[in-house]
C-alpha positions as CSV (number, residue, x, y, z in Angstrom):
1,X,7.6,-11.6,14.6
2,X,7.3,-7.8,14.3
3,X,4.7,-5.7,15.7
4,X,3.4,-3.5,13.5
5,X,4.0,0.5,14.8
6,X,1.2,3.0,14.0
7,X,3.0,5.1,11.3
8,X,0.9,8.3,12.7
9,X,2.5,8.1,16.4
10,X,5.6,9.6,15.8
11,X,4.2,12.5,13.2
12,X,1.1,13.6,15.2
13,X,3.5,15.9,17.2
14,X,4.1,17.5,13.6
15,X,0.9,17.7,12.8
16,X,-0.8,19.7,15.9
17,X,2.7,21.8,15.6
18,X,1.7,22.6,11.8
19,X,-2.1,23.5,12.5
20,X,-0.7,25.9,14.9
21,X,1.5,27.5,12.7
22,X,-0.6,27.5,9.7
23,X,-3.2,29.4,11.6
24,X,-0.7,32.3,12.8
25,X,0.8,32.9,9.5
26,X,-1.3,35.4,7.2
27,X,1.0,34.6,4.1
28,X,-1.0,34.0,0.9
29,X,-0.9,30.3,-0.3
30,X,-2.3,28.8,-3.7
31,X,-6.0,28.7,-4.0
32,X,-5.2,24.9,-4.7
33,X,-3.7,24.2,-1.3
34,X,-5.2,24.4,2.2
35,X,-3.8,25.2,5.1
36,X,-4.5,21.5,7.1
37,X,-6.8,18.5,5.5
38,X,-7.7,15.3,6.6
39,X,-8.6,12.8,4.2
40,X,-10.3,9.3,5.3
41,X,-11.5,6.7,2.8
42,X,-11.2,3.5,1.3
43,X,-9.4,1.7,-2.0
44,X,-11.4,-0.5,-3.8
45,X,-8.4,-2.2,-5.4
46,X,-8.1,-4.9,-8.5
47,X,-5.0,-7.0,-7.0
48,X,-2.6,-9.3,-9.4
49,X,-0.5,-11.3,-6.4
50,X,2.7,-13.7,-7.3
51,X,4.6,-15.0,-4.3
52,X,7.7,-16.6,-5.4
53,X,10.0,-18.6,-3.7
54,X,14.0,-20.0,-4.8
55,X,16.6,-22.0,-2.4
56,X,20.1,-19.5,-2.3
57,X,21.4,-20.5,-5.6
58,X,18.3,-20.1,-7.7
59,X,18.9,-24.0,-8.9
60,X,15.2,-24.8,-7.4
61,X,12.3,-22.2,-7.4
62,X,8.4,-21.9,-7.5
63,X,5.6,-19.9,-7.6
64,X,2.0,-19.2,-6.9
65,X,-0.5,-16.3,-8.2
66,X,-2.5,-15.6,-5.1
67,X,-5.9,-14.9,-7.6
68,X,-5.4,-17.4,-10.5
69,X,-4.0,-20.5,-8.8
70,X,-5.7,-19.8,-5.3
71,X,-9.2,-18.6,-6.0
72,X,-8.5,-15.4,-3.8
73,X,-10.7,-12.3,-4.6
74,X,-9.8,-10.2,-7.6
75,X,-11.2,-6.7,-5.8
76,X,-11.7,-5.8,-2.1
77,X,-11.8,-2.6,-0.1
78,X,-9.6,-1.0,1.8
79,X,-8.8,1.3,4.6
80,X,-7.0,4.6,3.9
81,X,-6.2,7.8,5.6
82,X,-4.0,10.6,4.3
83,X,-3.4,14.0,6.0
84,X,-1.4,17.5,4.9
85,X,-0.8,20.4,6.9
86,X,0.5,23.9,4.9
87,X,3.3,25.6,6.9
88,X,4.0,29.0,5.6
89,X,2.2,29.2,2.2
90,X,4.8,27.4,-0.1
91,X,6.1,24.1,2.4
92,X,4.3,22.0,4.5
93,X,3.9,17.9,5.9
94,X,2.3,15.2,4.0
95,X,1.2,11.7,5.7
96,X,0.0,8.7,3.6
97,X,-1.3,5.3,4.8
98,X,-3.0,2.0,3.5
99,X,-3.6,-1.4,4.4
100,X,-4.0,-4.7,2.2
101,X,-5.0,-7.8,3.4
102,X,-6.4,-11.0,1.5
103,X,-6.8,-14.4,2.9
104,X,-8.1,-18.0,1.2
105,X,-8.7,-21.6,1.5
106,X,-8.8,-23.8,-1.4
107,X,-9.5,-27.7,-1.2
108,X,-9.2,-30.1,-4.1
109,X,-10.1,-34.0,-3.9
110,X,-9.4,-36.7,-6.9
111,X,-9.1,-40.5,-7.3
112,X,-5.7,-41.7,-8.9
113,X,-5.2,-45.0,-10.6
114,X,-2.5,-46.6,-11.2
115,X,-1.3,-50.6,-12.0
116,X,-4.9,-50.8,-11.5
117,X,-5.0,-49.6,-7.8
118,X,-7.2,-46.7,-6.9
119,X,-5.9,-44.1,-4.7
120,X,-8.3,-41.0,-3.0
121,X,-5.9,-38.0,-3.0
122,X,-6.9,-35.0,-1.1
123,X,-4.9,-31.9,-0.5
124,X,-5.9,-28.5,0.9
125,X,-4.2,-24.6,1.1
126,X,-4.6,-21.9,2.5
127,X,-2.9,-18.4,2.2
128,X,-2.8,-15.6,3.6
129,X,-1.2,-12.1,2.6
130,X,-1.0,-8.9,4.5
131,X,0.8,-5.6,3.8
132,X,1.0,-2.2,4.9
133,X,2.4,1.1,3.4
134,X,3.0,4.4,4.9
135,X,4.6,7.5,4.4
136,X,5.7,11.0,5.8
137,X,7.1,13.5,4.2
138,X,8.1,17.8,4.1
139,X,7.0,19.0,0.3
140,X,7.9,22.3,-0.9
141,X,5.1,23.6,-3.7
142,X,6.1,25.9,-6.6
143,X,3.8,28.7,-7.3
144,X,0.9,31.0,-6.2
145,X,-1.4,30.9,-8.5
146,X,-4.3,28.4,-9.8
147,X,-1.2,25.7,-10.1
148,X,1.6,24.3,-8.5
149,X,4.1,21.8,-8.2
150,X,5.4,20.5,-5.3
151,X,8.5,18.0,-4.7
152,X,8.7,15.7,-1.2
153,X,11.0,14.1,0.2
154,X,10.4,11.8,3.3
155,X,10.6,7.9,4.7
156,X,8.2,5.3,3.9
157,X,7.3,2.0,6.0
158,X,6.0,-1.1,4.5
159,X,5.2,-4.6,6.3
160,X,4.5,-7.8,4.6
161,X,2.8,-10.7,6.9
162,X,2.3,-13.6,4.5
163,X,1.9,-17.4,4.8
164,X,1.1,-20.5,2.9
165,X,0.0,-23.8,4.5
166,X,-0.6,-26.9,2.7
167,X,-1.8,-30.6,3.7
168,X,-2.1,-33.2,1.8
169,X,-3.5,-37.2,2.0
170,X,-3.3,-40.1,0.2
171,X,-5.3,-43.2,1.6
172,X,-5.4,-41.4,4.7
173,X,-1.8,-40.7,4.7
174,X,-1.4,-37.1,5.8
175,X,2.1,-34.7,4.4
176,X,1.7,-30.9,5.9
177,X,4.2,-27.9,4.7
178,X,4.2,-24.2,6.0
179,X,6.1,-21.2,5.2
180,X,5.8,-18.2,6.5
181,X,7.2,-14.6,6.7
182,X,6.7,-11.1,8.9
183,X,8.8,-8.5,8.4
184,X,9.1,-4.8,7.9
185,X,11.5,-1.7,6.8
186,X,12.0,1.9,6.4
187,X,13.1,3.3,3.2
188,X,13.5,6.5,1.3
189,X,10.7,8.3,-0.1
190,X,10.2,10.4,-3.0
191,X,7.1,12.5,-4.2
192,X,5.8,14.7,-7.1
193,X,2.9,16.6,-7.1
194,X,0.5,19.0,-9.2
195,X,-3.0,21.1,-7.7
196,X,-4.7,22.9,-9.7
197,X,-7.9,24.9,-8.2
198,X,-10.9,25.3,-10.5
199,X,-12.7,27.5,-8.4
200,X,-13.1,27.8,-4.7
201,X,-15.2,23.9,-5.3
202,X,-13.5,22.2,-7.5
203,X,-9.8,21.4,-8.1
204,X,-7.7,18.3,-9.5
205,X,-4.4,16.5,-8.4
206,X,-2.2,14.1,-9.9
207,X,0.3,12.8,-7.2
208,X,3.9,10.6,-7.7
209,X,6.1,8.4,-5.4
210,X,8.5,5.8,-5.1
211,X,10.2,4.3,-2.1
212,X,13.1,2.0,-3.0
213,X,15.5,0.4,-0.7
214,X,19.0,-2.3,-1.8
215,X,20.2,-3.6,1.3
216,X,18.6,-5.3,4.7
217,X,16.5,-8.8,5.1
218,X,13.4,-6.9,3.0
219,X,14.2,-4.9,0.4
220,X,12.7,-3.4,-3.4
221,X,10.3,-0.7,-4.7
222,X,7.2,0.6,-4.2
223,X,5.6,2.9,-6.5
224,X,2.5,4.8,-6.5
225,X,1.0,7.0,-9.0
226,X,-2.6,8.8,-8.6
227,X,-4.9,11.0,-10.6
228,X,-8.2,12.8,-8.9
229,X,-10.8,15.0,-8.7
230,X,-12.3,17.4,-5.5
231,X,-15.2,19.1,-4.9
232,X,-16.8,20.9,-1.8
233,X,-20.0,20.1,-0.6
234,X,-19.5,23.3,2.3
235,X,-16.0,25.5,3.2
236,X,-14.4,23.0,5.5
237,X,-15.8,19.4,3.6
238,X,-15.7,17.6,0.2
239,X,-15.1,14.4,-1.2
240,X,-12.4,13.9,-3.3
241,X,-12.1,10.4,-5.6
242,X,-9.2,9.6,-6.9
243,X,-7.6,6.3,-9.2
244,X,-4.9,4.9,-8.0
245,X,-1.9,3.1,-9.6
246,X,0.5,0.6,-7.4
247,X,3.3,-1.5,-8.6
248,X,4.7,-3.7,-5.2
249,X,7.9,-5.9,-5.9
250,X,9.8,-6.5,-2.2
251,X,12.3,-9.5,-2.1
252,X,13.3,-11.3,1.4
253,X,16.4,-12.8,2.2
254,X,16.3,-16.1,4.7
255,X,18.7,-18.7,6.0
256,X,17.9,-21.3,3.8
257,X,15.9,-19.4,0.6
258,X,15.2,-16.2,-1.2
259,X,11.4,-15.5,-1.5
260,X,9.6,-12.5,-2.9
261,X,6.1,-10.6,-3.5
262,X,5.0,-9.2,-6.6
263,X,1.8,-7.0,-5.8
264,X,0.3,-4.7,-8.3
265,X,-3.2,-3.1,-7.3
266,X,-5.1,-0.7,-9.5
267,X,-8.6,0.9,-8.7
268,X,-10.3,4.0,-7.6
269,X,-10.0,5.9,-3.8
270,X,-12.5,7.7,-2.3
271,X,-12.6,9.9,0.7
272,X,-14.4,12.3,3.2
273,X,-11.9,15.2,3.3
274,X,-12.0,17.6,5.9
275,X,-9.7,21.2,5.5
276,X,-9.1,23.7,8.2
């Protein structure tokens, strides 16, 4: 088992280090940046969730669609937290972080006959799927004006904490399976950007990424893609909304098997956003 680390401990440092920089350099950024922002809010996501499982030579394999075949929720909120701090007026830090999590029992009861014998056949599963994204990374932005573009280049951490457990009877004869996996990795990131300012309220963003890793016990790609909207209530808050696009397909090697998640979530973010 693998404790989960808080992907914000080892940037923080950064972070502080940034807003005091940002605030002793008088450089002229874009209208569509700011020097440090804070972003908290939530995903309301659509999830479409395959687990699938093979032994080492692919001869024998299954899978399960967490939504269709287990009844689990098609949409669900959740937590998210994004901050960027402006060093200079053209480079700066960029921190990105969400969590998943989905859980669900589902019980099923029938009579069988057969040679004319009646059999009661119960069985019962539940399963449970957690994962967790986040990212760092130094961006450099291209241009002064209303627009720019900016390219980032950084690490991203994922976790996957997943489990399926199954029982089953027959005339009160009882069969249980479980399997189980919690692991984690680092992996390269990638990220494109675009800001444009409206005026000193308004502005739009369209943001890119990839993280995609070959080698180790938990390895694939992640990609994100996101299109949204700000606007400023007052000088140093807003809310920006935002829809998000996420395509998850991470594949586990084990002793005895090869399993893998294929996670795609789609829906709309919202945040409090707070700028310095």
């Amino acid at each position: 088992m693998h404790r989960q680390p808080h992907i914000f401990h080892g940037s923080c440092l950064l972070l502080v280090a940034g807003l005091l920089v940002s605030g002793t350099v008088a450089a002229q950024h874009s209208p569509a940046l700011d020097r440090a922002s804070i972003w908290i809010g939530a995903y309301d996501s659509g999830s479409d969730t395959t687990l699938r499982a093979s032994n080492r030579d692919g001869s024998a394999y299954g899978d399960v669609n967490l939504e269709d075949d287990l009844g689990f929720s098609k949409r669900a909120w959740s937590p998210r937290l994004r901050a960027d701090v402006l060093i200079g007026d053209s480079q700066g830090f960029s921190f990105d972080y969400y969590r998943y999590r989905r859980e669900r029992s589902k019980t099923l009861s029938d009579s069988i006959t057969y040679e004319g014998n009646t059999y009661e056949a119960q069985a019962s599963v539940r399963g449970k799927l957690g994962f967790d994204f986040g990212s760092a990374a130094y961006r450099w932005w291209i241009g002064h004006g209303n627009d720019v573009f900016g390219i980032g280049l950084g690490a991203g951490y994922y976790r996957v904490d997943a489990s399926i457990r199954g029982q089953a009877s027959v005339n009160g004869q009882t069969a249980q399976a479980e399997s189980s996996t919690d692991e984690s990795a680092w992996a390269p990131l990638l990220q494109l950007g675009w800001r444009h300012a409206f005026n000193d309220r308004w502005r739009m963003y369209l943001n890119a990424s990839g993280v995609k890793k070959n080698g180790g016990n938990l390895y694939g790609h992640i990609y994100n893609a996101a299109l949204g909207v700000q606007w400023f209530a007052t000088k140093h808050f807003g809310i920006s909304a935002e829809y998000d696009i996420n395509r998850i397909r991470l594949h586990q090697r084990h002793d005895a098997y090869n399993d893998s998640l294929d996670l795609k979530l789609d829906g709309p973010s919202v945040f409090a956003t707070f700028r310095f």
